[in-house]
ZAMARGU-4260 file (C-alpha; in steps of 0.2 Angstrom, whole numbers, plus 5000, padded with zeros to 4 digits):
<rodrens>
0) 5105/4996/5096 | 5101/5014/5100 | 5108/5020/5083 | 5095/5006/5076 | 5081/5015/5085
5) 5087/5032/5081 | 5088/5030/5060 | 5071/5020/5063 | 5063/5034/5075 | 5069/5045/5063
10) 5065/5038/5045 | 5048/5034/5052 | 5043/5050/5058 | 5051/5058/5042 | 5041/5046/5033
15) 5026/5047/5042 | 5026/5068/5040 | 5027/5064/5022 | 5013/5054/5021 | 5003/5067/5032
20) 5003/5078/5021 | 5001/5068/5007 | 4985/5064/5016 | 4980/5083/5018 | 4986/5084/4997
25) 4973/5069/4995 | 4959/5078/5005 | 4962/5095/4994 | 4958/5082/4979 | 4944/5076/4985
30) 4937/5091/4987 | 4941/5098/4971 | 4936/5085/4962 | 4921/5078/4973 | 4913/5097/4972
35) 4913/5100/4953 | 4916/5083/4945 | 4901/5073/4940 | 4903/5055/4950 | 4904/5045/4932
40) 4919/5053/4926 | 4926/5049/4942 | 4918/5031/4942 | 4928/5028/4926 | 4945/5036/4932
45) 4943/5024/4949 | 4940/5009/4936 | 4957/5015/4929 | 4966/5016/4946 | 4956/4996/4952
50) 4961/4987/4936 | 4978/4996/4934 | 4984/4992/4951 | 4976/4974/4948 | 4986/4969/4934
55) 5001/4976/4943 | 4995/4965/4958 | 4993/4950/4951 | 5005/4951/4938 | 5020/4959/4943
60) 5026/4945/4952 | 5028/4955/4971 | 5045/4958/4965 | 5046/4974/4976 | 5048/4964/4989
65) 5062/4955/4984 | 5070/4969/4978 | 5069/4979/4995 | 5076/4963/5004 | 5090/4959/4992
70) 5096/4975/4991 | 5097/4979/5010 | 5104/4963/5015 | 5120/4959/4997 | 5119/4979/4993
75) 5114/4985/4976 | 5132/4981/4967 | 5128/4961/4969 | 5110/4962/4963 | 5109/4976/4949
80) 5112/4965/4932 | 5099/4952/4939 | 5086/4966/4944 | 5090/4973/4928 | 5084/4957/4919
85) 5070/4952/4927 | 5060/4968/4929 | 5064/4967/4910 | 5054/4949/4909 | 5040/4956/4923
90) 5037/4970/4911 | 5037/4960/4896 | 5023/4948/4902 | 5013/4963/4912 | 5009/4970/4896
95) 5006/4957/4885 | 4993/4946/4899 | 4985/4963/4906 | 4980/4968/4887 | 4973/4949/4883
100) 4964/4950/4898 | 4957/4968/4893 | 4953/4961/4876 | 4944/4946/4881 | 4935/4956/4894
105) 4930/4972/4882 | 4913/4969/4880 | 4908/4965/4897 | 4899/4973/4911 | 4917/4980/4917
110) 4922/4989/4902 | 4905/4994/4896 | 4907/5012/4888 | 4926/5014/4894 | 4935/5022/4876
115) 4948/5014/4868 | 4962/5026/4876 | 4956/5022/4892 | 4961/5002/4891 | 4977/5007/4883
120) 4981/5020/4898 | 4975/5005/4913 | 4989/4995/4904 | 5002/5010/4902 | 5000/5014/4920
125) 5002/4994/4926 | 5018/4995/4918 | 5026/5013/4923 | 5019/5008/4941 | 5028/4992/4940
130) 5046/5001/4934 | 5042/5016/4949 | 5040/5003/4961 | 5055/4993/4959 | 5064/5011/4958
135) 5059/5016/4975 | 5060/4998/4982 | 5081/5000/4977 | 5077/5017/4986 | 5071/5008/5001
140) 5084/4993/5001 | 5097/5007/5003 | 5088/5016/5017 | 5088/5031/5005 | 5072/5038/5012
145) 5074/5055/5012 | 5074/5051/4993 | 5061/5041/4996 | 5052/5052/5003 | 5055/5068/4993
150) 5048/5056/4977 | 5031/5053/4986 | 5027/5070/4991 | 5033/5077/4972 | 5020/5067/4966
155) 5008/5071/4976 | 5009/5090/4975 | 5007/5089/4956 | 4993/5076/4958 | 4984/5090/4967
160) 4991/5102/4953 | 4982/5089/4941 | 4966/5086/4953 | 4962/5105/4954 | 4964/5107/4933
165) 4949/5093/4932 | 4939/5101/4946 | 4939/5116/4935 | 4938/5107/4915 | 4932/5088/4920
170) 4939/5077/4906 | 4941/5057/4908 | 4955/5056/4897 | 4966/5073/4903 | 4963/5064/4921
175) 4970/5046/4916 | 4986/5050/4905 | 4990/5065/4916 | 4991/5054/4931 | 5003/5041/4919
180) 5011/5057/4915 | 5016/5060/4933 | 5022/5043/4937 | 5034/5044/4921 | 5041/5059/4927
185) 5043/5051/4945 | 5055/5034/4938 | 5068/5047/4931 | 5066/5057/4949 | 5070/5038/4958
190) 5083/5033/4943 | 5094/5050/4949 | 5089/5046/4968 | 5098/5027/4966 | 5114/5034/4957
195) 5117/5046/4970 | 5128/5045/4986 | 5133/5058/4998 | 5147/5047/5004 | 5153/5029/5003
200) 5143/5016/4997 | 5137/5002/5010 | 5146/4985/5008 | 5138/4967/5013 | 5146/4959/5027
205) 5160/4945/5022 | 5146/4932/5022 | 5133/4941/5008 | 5145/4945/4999 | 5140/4936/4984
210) 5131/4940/4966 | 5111/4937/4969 | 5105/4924/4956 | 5088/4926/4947 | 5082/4911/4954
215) 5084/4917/4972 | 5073/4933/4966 | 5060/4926/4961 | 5060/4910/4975 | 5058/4925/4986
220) 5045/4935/4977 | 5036/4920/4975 | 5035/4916/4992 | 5029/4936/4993 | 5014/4936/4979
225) 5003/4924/4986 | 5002/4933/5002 | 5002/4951/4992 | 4991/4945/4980 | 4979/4939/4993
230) 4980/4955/5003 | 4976/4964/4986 | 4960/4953/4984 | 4957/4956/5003 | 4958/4975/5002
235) 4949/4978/4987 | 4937/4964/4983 | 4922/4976/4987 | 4927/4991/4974 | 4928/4973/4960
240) 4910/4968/4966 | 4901/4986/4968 | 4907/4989/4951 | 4900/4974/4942 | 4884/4973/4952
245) 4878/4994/4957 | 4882/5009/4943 | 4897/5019/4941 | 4893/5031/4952 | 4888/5017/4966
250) 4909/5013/4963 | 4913/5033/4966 | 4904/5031/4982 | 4909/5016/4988 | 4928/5022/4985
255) 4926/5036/4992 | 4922/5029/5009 | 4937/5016/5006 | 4950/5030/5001 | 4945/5040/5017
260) 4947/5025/5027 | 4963/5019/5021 | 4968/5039/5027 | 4970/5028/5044 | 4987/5017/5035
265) 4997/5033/5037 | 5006/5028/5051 | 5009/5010/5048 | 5013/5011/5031 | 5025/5023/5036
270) 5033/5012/5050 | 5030/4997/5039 | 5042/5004/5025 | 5053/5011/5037 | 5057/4994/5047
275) 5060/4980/5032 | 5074/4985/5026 | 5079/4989/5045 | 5076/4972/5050 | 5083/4965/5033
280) 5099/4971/5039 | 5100/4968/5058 | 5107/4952/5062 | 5103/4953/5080 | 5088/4942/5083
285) 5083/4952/5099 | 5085/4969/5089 | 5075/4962/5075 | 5061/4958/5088 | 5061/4973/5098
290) 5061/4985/5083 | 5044/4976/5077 | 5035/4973/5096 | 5036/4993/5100 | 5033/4995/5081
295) 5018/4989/5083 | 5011/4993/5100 | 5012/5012/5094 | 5006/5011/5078 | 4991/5000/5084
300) 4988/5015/5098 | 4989/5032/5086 | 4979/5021/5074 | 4963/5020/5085 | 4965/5037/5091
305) 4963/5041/5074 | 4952/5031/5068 | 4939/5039/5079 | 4944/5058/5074 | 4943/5054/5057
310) 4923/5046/5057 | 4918/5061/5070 | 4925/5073/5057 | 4919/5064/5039 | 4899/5064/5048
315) 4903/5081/5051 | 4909/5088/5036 | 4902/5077/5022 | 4885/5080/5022 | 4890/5098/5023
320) 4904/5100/5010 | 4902/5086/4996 | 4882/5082/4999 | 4881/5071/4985 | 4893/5059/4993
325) 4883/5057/5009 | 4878/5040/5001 | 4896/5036/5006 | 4897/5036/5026 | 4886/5021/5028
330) 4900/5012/5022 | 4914/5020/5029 | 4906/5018/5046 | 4910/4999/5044 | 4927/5000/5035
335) 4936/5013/5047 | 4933/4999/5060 | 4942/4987/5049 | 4957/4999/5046 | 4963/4995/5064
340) 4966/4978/5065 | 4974/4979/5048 | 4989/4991/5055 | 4996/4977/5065 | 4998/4965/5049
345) 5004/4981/5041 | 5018/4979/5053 | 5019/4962/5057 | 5019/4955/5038 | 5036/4968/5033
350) 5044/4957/5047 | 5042/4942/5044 | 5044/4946/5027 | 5063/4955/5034 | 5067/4936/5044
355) 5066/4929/5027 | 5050/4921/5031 | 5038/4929/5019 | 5028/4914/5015 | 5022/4914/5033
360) 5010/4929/5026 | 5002/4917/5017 | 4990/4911/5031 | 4984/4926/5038 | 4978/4934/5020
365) 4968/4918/5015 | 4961/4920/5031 | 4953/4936/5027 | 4949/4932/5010 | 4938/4918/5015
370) 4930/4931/5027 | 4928/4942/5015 | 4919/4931/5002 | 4910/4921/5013 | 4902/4937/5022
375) 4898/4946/5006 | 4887/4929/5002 | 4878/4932/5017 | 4878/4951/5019 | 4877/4959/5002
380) 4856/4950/5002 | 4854/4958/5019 | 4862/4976/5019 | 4867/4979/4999 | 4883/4990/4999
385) 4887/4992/5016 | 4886/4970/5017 | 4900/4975/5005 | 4910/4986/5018 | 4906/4976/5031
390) 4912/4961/5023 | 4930/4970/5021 | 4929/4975/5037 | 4929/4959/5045 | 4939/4950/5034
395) 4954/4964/5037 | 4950/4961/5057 | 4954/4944/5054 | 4969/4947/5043 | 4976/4958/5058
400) 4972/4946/5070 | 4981/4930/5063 | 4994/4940/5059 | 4999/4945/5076 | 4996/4926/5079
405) 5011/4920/5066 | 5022/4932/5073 | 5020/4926/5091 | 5022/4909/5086 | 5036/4911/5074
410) 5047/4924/5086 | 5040/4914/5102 | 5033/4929/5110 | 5018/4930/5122 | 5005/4936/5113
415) 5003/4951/5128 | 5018/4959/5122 | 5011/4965/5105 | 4997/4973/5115 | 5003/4979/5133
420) 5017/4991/5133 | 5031/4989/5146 | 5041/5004/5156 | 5055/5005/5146 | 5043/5007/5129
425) 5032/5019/5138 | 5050/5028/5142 | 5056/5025/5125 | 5041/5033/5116 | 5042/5047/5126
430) 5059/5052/5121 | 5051/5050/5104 | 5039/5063/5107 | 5051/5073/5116 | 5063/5073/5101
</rodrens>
């Protein structure tokens, strides 16, 4: 068990420093781009990111998740020929359903004035996304994290390469197939990553030891989408209604508040990653347990800490800084609020998707997205765009919460013990910190 913890203390904080300064990458973006760059080119590039990551969403059949879990638990030689296959299938119907629904939708509110080469590119970028994400999911399976990790923080450095350019010559379209540019790029950086080995590949124990059918696959992503695709419509719901019912640069401002409060998943998507394929692979109950409880007691902590920091220092610099995106901290006021709660399904859900459970994830996201509609019926009258934040907000509160109520009910643990640290986590931590 201590070498567990160790390679999960230390693929954790690895992963977390590389996602902190993917965050600092992100704030150099922003203000590059939120300085110089009128708000409805970057209105139109968000609707590229929204509908792109949608149809990769919807679509895409949560096949990552299959894909980190098979792999960690039968190993990549009995999975590769049927991973091979079906990513081959997703791609095939990814493409095909995300341009009818593009054509069918052209000449609607959504797409009003969007050019021709920008519904191609929303397309081109659901399906490189689709083929990077399986990539780095292999990556995950095989705890190849420093991989992982180097792939993430490429990307981001020439992201910021890319942001900086636009600051300076603002073009739509230089923005868009630049950014699909990168992520083509990234696929041959994971392909390489997956072929390499510093020493002997991992074998399954006598028991997994089998060739993974299709079938299994996809029963598993299945079981995956609904809660993903839910979570999906949970999280951004509010970026789908602001852009229909405000302007373009109503959408910049709104996603700027949500891409500053979604700063606060640092730490437990970092943990989140780090522990699936962890737990995927333990076959002590208890370990599994007590990997996801201290998981999640000190990613819940850090989070608020932060959470607080990062308001107290977007009041203070915003208006100062970016002043035509002071329209954006009412919002984020209500959303940063919402990002607490959120880290413990963050946590939780990886779990329970690592016991082999992932359909337990479906209750808690349908939860929050009938919070999330039912609170923009009766908030978005009463408060316009913050009713939207707000709305998020709650619904992600109540995602978190139920959440941490599956768990305890699946695992049988008092509920206290996902809230209340004991001495030996508190003595466990602090050799973290230490180290």
């Amino acid at each position: 068990m201590r070498k567990i913890h160790s390679d999960v203390v230390r693929d954790s904080i690895n992963t977390f420093g590389t996602n902190a300064i993917g965050a600092v990458l992100t704030l150099i973006q922003a203000f590059a781009v939120m300085r110089r760059v009128d708000l409805d080119v970057k209105g139109n590039f968000n609707a590229f990111q929204n509908w792109s990551s949608g149809f990769l969403t919807i679509i895409g059949l949560s096949i990552t998740s299959s894909v980190i879990y098979f792999v960690a638990r039968y190993k990549i030689q009995n999975t590769r020929q049927t991973l091979i296959k079906l990513t081959g299938i997703i791609a095939a119907a990814l493409v095909l359903l995300s341009t009818g629904v593009i054509a069918l939708l052209r000449n609607t509110s959504f797409f009003a004035g969007m050019p021709f080469d920008f519904l191609a590119a929303i397309v081109v970028n659901a399906f490189l996304s689709l083929v990077l994400n399986v990539c780095v999911g292999v990556l995950r399976g095989e705890n190849k994290f420093k991989t992982f990790n180097l792939i993430n923080l490429a990307q981001k450095i020439v992201t910021t390469v890319l942001y900086v350019y636009i600051a300076f010559r603002p073009n739509a379209t230089i923005w868009i197939w630049g950014t699909n540019a990168i992520a083509f790029a990234a696929i041959f950086f994971a392909l390489y990553g997956i072929r390499r080995w510093n020493g002997p590949k991992p074998q399954p124990v006598p028991e997994d030891d089998r060739t993974v059918t299709g079938g299994e696959m996809v029963v598993y992503s299945l079981k995956s989408h609904v809660s993903n695709i839910l979570t999906y419509v949970n999280t951004n719901l509010g970026a789908y209604i602001v852009q229909y019912q405000y302007t373009v640069s109503g959408l910049a401002l709104f996603n700027t508040a949500q891409t500053i409060a979604q700063q606060l998943w640092i730490l437990p998507d970092a943990v989140s990653q780090v522990i699936m394929s962890r737990i995927a692979s333990t076959s002590s109950r208890e370990d599994k347990l007590r990997i996801t409880v201290i998981s999640s007691k000190v990613v819940a902590l850090l989070t608020i800490i932060a959470a607080v920091l990062l308001y107290w220092i977007s009041v203070l610099l915003i208006p100062i800084i970016f002043p035509r995106y002071i329209g954006s901290l009412s919002p984020l006021a209500f959303l940063v609020v919402g990002c607490i709660f959120i880290c413990y399904a963050k946590v939780l859900s990886n779990s329970i998707a690592a016991y082999g459970r992932p359909e337990l994830n479906i209750i808690p996201t349908a939860c929050g997205v009938v919070t999330n509609c039912v609170s923009d019926l009766l908030l978005i009258p009463l408060m316009g765009m913050n009713g939207v934040a707000l709305a998020t907000a709650l619904s992600m509160t109540v995602q978190g919460i139920v959440s941490m109520i599956i768990f305890c009910r699946y695992t049988k643990t008092p509920l206290y013990k996902l809230l209340v640290p004991t001495k030996s986590e508190i003595a466990f931590a602090k050799g973290i910190f230490k180290k």
